[in-house]
N, C-alpha and C positions, 0 to 999 in steps of 0.2 A: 504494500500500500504506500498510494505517497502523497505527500502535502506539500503544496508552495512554502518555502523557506523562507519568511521577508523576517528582518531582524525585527520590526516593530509591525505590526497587524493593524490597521485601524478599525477601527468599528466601520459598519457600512455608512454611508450618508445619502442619503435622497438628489438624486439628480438634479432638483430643483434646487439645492442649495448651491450647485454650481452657477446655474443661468441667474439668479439672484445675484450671483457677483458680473457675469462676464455680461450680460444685458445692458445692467450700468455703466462699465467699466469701457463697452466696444457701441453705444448709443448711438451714434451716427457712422459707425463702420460698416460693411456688407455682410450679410448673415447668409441669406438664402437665393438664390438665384434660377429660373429656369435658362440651361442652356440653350441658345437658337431660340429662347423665347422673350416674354414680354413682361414677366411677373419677374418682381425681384424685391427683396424686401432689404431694409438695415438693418441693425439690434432695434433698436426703438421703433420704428414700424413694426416689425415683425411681434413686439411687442404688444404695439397697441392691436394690431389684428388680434390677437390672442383675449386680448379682453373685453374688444367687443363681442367678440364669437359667445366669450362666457356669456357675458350680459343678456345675449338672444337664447340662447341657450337655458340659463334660470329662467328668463321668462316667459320662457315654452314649457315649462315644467321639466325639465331634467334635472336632476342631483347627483348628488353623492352614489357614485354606485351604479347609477342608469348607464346600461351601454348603445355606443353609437358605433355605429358600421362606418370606415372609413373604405370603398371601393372604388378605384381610379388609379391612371397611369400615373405616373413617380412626377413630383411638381412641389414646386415651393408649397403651394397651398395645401400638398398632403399634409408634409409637416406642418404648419400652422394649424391644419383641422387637428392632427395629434394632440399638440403642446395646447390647443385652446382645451381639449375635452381633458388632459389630465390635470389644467389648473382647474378645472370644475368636480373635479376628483373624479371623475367618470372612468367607465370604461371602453376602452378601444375596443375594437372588433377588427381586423384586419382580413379582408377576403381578397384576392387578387383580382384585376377586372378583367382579365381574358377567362376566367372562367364562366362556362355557360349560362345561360339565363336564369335557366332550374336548378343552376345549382346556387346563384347568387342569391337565389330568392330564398331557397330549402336553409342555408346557412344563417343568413339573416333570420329567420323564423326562430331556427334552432339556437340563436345564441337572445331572445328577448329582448332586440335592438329596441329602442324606441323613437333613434333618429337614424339619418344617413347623410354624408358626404360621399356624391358620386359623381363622375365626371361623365361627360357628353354620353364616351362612345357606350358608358352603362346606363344612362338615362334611357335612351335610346330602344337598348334591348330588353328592360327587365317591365313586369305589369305590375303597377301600386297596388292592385286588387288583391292581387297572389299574396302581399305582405301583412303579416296577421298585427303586429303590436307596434308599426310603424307610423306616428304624428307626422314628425319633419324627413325635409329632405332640402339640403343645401347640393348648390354645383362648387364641384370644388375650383372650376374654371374662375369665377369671381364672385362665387358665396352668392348668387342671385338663388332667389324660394324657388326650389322645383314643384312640393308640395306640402302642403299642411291639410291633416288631417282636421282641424277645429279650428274656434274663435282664436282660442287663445295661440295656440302655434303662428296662427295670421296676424294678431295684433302685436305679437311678439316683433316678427322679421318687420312690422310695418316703423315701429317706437324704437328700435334697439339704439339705433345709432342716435336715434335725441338724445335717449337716457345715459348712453355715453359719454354725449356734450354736459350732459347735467353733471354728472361724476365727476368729470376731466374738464373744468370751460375750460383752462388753458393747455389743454391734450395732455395726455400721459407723460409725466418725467419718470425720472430716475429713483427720485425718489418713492415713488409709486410700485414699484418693482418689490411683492414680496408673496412668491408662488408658494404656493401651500407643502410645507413636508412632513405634518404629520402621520400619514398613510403610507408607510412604508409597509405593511404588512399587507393590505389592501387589495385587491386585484387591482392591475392595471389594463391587460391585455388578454384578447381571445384572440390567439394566432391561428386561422384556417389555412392550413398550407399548402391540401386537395381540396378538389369539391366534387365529395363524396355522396354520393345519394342514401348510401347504407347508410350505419352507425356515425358520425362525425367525430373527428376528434381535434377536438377545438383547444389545441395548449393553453391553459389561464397561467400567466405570469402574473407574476406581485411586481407591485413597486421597489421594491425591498430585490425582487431576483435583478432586476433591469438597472436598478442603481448601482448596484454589488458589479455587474460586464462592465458601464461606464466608470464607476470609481477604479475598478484595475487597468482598465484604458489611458484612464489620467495617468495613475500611478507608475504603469511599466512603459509608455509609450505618450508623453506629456505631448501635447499640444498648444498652439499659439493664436494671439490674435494676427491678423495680417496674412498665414497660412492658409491656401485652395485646399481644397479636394472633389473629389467627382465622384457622385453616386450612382451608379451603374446596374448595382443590383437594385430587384423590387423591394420600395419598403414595405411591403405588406409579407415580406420576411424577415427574420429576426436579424440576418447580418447585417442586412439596409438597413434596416431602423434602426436600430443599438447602434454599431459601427457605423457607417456611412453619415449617421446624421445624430445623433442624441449623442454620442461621446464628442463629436466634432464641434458641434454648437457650446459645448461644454467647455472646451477650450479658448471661442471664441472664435472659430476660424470661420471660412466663407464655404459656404458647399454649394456645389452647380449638381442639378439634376436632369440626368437625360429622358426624358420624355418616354421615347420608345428604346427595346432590345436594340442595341447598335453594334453597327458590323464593326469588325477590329479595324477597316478604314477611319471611320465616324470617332473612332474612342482616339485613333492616335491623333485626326485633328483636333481632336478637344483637349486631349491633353498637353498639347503644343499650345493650345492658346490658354489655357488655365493655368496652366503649371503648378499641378498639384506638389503634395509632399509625401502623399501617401496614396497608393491605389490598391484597392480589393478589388481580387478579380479571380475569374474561374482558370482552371490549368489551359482550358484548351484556348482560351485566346492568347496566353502566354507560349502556349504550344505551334500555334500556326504565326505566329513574329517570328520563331526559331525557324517553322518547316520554310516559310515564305522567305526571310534573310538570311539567318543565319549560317544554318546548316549547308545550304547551297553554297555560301561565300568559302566553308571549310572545307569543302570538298576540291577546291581550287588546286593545281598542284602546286603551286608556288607557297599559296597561304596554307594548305595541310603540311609544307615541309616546316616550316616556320614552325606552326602550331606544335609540331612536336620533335621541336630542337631546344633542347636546354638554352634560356637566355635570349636566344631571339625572340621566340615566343611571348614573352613578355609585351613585343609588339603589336602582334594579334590581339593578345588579352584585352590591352588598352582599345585598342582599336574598337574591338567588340565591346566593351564596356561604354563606351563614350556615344557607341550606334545606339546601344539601346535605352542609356542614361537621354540621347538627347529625341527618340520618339517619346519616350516617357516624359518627356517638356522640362527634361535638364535639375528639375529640386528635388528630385523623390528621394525622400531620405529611407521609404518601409514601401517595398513590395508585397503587398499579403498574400496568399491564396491558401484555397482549401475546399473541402468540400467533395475532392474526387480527388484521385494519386495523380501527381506530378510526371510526366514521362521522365526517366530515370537519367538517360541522354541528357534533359533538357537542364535536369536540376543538376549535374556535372559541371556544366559549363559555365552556367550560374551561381556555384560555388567558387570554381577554378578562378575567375574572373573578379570574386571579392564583391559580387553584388548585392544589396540589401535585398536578400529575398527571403522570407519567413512562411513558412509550410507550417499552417494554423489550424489546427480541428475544432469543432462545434456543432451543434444541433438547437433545433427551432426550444426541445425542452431544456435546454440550459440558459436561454434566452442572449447571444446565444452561445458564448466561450465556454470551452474546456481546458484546452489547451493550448499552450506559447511559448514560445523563446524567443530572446532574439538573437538576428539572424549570425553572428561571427561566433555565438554559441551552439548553432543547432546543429547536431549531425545530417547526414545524410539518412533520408530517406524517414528521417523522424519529423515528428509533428508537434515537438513541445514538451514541457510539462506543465502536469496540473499548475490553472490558475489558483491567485490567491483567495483565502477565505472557501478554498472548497479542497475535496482530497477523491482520488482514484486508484480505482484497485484493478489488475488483471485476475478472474475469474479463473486460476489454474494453479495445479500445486505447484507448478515453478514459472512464475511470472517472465522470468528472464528468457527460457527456454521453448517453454510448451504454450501453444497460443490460448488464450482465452476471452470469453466476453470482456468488454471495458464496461467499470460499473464506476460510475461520477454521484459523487453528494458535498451537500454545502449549498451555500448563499446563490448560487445559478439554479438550481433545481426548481422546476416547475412547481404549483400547487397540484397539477392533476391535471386533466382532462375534462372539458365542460360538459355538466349531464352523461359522464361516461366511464361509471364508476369501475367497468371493467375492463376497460382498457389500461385504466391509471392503475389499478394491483396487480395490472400483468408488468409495466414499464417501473414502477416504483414499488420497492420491499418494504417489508415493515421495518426493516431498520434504513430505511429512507435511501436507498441504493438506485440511481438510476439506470435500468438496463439499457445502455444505449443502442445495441442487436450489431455493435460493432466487434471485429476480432481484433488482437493485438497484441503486443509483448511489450514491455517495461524493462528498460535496462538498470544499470546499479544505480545511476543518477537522479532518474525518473522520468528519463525521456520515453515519451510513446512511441509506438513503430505499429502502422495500421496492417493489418495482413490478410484483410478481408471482410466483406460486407456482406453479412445476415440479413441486410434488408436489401428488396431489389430496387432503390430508389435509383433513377439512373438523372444525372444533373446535365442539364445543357449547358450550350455558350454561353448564354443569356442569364445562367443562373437561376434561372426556371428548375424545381423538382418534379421531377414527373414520376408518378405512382406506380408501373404499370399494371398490377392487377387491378385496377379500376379501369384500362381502358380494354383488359384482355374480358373482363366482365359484360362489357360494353360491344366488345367483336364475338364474344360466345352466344349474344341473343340474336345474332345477324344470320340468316338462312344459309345454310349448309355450312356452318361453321360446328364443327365435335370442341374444338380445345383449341384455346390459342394461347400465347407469350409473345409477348412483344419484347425485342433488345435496341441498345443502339447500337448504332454502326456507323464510324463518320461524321458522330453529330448529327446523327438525322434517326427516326423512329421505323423501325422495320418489324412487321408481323406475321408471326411462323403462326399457321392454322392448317389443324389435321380438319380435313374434310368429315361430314358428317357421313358415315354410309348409308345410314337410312333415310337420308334426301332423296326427292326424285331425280335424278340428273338427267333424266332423259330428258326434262322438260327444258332444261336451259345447260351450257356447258359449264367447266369448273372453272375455266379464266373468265368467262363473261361474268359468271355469279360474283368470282373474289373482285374483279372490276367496280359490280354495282357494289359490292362490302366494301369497298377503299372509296367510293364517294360518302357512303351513307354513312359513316367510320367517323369523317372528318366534318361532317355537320353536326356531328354528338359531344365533340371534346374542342376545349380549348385551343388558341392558331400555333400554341407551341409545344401542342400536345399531336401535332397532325402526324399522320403516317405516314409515311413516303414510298411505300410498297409493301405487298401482302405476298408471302411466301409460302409455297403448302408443301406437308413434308407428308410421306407415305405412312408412318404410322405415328402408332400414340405417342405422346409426351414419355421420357424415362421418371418415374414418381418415386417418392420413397413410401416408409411403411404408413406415413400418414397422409400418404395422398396429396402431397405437394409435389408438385414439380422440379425436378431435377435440375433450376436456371442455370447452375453453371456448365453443365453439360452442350449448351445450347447458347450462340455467339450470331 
């Protein structure tokens, strides 16, 4: 077993005791920005939006505890809708907006929203009627009423901003700045991270888990006023919202938000004109810089004799360090990634060359760190050790050697599952043990080394999770489908389906059937959940004695 080492421990502190300093402190600095957009806020804007938001909010009737759905693409205004609904003590609801309609609608039900901020393209697709405990509905585009269910929700959006002037006649200062932190125990958040038709499992974080990831953010990895960053990933997951934006804001620095999944063209111009200091990001966009530059450049015969000649080499190193320091827009002091292995190659040369690059593990229930080092610390092929304020154990009589589940507890750890008491006693023990369904080993120091995934989540470029027995569920109720499993392949979603034999086939053939399955397929599931082709194999799936499927057998 092992625990972060820090010579003094602090007690946790509420995130809001941060932004009560740096709001003040950074008042006419730039807080939040959409990239290639039009919204952008300072510390003190971003501020006063937050308190108007409350002020509509009370007098719609929401409180302490009522939660709101936040669903829409990544934008200055997610965050503000956040930070408004957590100074009203409320709770977030986070559902992604490429998720289906039925499923936006089934999720919101299921988590007893009572409001919504949602942007266009979910306006758009989802029906008010369908939503059972839903008053309000702001756009998160510019907070204009999409809907109110009553007087009062309508008098609310129509007065708010008088009663702001009333509050504020000479608008919000500095001294006005004091977000609530009693509620560290609190729920903060319901993380939806599929959308799921069956059972949901809706992660409830505390305030108390989500201040515990930022305070070790501050702590191991401090941050600046004046300092970019770019959010990239969805915040209606846990890396984007804790990391991307609520530890950054915390420091005081600037965050740009890209709107939509952007191709690694789109991220290297932004990161050229932003010049972050820190980027998170998934391996495979890290992976295709290598296969697109890098690696072709080494293969050269001039530059591969270089590269492995004692002393000359040094050349290349620099060389290659300074290409990829200046696509990365020249200040990156912390490369992050995680979330899926690192090609082995890729994290070589990224070592050899002295790059700030940190291979960091997490999950949506730890809201969302486990593990860290940094990077002139971290071995190869490891992923950290336990954060502070929490402790990890490897599941195996010899941790060093023989692989076992990774079990996480402490100050990250979820409350449970919403409405889903069986899911939360399967993932947490009674001695408060988080099963993370990962495998692993632990060396003498306490660095993790992952060595296999128990769960089949497979992570895109985009940083998007995709489930796939929810959409193998979804291709099983399709005609002439016995069994199917979906993998990736290339960053793209492929589907293996054993033909059913008690179909009629005489009546239509088996490409034309799996043809009309691959249209019908992708009008059911999310645009980044879409299939890119259906593959039929001759016989059944290899299962075990419980009737699951054999996935790693199958590529």
């Amino acid at each position: 077993m092992s625990k972060k080492k820090n010579k003094k421990i602090e007690p946790t502190r509420h995130f809001f005791t941060y932004y009560n300093r740096t709001i003040p402190e950074n008042w006419n600095s730039p807080a939040l920005t959409d990239y290639n957009g039009t919204t952008s806020y300072t510390y003190g804007e971003m501020a006063a939006q937050m308190t108007k938001l409350q002020i509509l909010m009370k007098e719609a009737g929401l409180g302490r505890g009522d939660k709101v759905v936040i669903c829409s693409r990544n934008c200055s205004n997610w965050a503000v809708a956040l930070l408004s609904i957590a100074a009203n003590c409320g709770v977030i609801v986070s559902i992604m907006d490429a998720f289906a309609p039925a499923d936006i609608e089934g999720l919101t039900n299921h988590s007893d929203a009572k409001a919504m901020f949602v942007s266009q393209n979910v306006w758009e697709r989802i029906d008010v009627q369908h939503l059972e405990n839903i008053d309000l509905i702001l756009d998160t585009d510019d907070f204009q009423l999409l809907y109110a269910r009553g007087e009062q929700q309508q008098k609310a959006f129509e007065q708010y901003k008088e009663l702001y002037r009333q509050r504020y006649p000479r608008g919000l200062n500095r001294e006005d700045i004091h977000f609530p932190t009693d509620n560290l125990d609190e729920l903060m958040i319901i993380n939806y991270t599929s959308g799921t038709t069956g059972a949901p499992r809706g992660a409830m974080l505390s305030y108390r888990n989500i201040s515990a990831n930022v305070q070790y953010s501050q702590e191991e990895i401090p941050n600046h006023a004046g300092w970019t960053e770019v959010c990239m990933l969805p915040l209606a997951h846990m890396f984007g919202m804790t990391i991307e934006f609520l530890y950054q804001v915390a420091g005081g620095c600037h965050v740009y938000f890209l709107g939509k999944t952007p191709s690694p063209a789109t991220l290297l111009k932004c990161y050229s004109e932003t010049k972050p200091y820190m980027i998170l990001t998934v391996p495979l966009v890290i992976e295709k810089i290598f296969k697109g530059k890098i690696f072709p450049a080494l293969e050269k015969p001039a530059v591969k004799m270089l590269w492995n000649t004692p002393g000359l080499c040094k050349i290349v190193e620099k060389k290659i360090y300074q290409q990829l320091m200046n696509a990365f827009g020249g200040n990156l002091i912390w490369l992050i990634t995680g979330g899926a292995a690192l090609n082995q190659d890729v994290e070589r040369v990224l070592r050899r060359i002295k790059f700030p690059l940190v291979v960091g593990y997490g999950m949506t229930e730890a809201g969302p760190l486990v593990s860290y080092e940094h990077w002139p610390k971290q071995p190869l092929g490891s992923c950290g050790k336990v954060v502070t304020r929490n402790e990890i154990m490897i599941n195996s009589p010899n941790p060093r050697q023989e692989v076992g589940e990774i079990l996480f507890r402490g100050e990250h750890v979820m409350m449970g599952y919403y409405k889903n008491e069986e899911a939360t006693k399967a993932t947490i023990d009674r001695d408060g043990w988080l099963h993370t369904g990962d495998l692993g080993l632990m060396d003498k120091q306490g660095n993790i080394y992952i060595k296999g995934r128990s769960k089949a989540m497979i992570l895109t470029a985009g940083g998007q999770n995709i489930y796939p027995e929810e959409l193998e569920a979804k291709l099983s109720n399709l005609p002439g489908v016995s069994e199917a499993l979906v993998v990736g392949r290339k960053g793209k979603l492929v589907a293996l389906v054993y033909p059913d034999p008690a179909f009629d086939w005489n009546a239509i053939s088996l490409e034309e059937q799996m043809n009309q399955n691959l249209q019908k397929i992708n009008t059911l599931v999310a645009k980044y959940e879409q299939i890119s082709a259906i593959e039929t194999v001759d016989k059944e799936f290899e299962k075990t004695p419980k009737r699951s499927i054999r996935r790693f057998l199958y590529k």
